[in-house]
C-alpha positions in Angstrom: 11.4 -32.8 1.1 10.9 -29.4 -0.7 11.9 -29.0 -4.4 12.1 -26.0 -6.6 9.2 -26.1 -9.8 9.3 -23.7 -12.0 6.6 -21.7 -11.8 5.6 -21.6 -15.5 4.9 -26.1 -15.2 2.7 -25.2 -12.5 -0.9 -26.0 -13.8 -3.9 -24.2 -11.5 -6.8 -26.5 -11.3 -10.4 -26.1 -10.2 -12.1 -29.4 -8.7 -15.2 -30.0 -7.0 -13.0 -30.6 -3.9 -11.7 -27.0 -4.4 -8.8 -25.6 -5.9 -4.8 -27.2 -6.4 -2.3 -27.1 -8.3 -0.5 -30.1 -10.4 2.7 -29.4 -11.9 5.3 -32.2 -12.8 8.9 -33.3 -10.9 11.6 -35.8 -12.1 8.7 -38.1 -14.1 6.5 -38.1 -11.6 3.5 -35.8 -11.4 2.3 -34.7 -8.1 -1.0 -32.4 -6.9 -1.3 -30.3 -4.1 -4.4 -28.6 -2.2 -4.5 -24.6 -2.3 -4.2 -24.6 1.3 -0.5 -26.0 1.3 0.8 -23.9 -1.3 3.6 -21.3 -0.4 2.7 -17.5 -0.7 5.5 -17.0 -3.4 2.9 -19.1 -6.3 0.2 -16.4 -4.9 2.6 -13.8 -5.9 3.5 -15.1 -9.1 0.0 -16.1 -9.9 -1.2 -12.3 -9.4 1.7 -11.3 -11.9 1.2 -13.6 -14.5 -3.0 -12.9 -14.3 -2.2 -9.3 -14.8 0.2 -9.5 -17.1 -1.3 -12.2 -19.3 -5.0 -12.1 -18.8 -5.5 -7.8 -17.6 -6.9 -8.7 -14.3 -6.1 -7.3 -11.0 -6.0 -8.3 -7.5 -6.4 -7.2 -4.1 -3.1 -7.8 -2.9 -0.3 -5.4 -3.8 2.5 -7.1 -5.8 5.8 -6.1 -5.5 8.6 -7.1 -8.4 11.7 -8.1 -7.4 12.8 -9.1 -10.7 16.3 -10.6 -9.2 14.1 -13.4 -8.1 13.6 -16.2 -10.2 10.3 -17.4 -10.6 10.9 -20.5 -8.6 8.2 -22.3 -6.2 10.2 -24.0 -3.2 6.7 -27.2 -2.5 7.2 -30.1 0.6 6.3 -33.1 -1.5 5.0 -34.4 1.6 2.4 -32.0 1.3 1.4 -33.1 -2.1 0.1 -36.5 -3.5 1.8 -38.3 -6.7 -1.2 -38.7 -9.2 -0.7 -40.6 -13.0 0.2 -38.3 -16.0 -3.4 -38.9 -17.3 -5.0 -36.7 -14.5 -7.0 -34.8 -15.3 -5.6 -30.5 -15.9 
């Protein structure tokens, strides 16, 4: 089942499995390897580093600011995890 999360709940997360992302649905929070994530959070997560922290990337970005910055993610892909997990 995919769901939309709004990009700016999405939490990026460095673990010494590798990287994920956690972000919260309904009152459930959920985790997600890097390797399942859709390219649109790539996207979104170049724009926000430049925009927020200067940096650039090798990918070109495009804008397409009639898009909202919504993540479609298959919660089948992901695994539910307790709201004291570690971010």
């Amino acid at each position: 089942m995919k769901v939309a999360i709004p990009f700016r709940v999405i939490q990026h997360n460095i673990t010494p499995e590798g990287e994920e992302i956690v972000f919260p649905y309904g009152d459930r929070w959920y985790r997600c390897p890097i390797s399942k994530v859709p390219e649109k959070y790539f996207k979104l997560r170049d724009v926000y580093l430049w925009i927020e922290e200067g940096k650039t990337v090798n990918r070109i970005v495009r804008l397409n600011l009639n898009v909202p910055p919504i993540v479609e993610i298959d919660l089948e892909e992901c695994e539910e995890i307790t709201e004291t997990y570690p971010i």
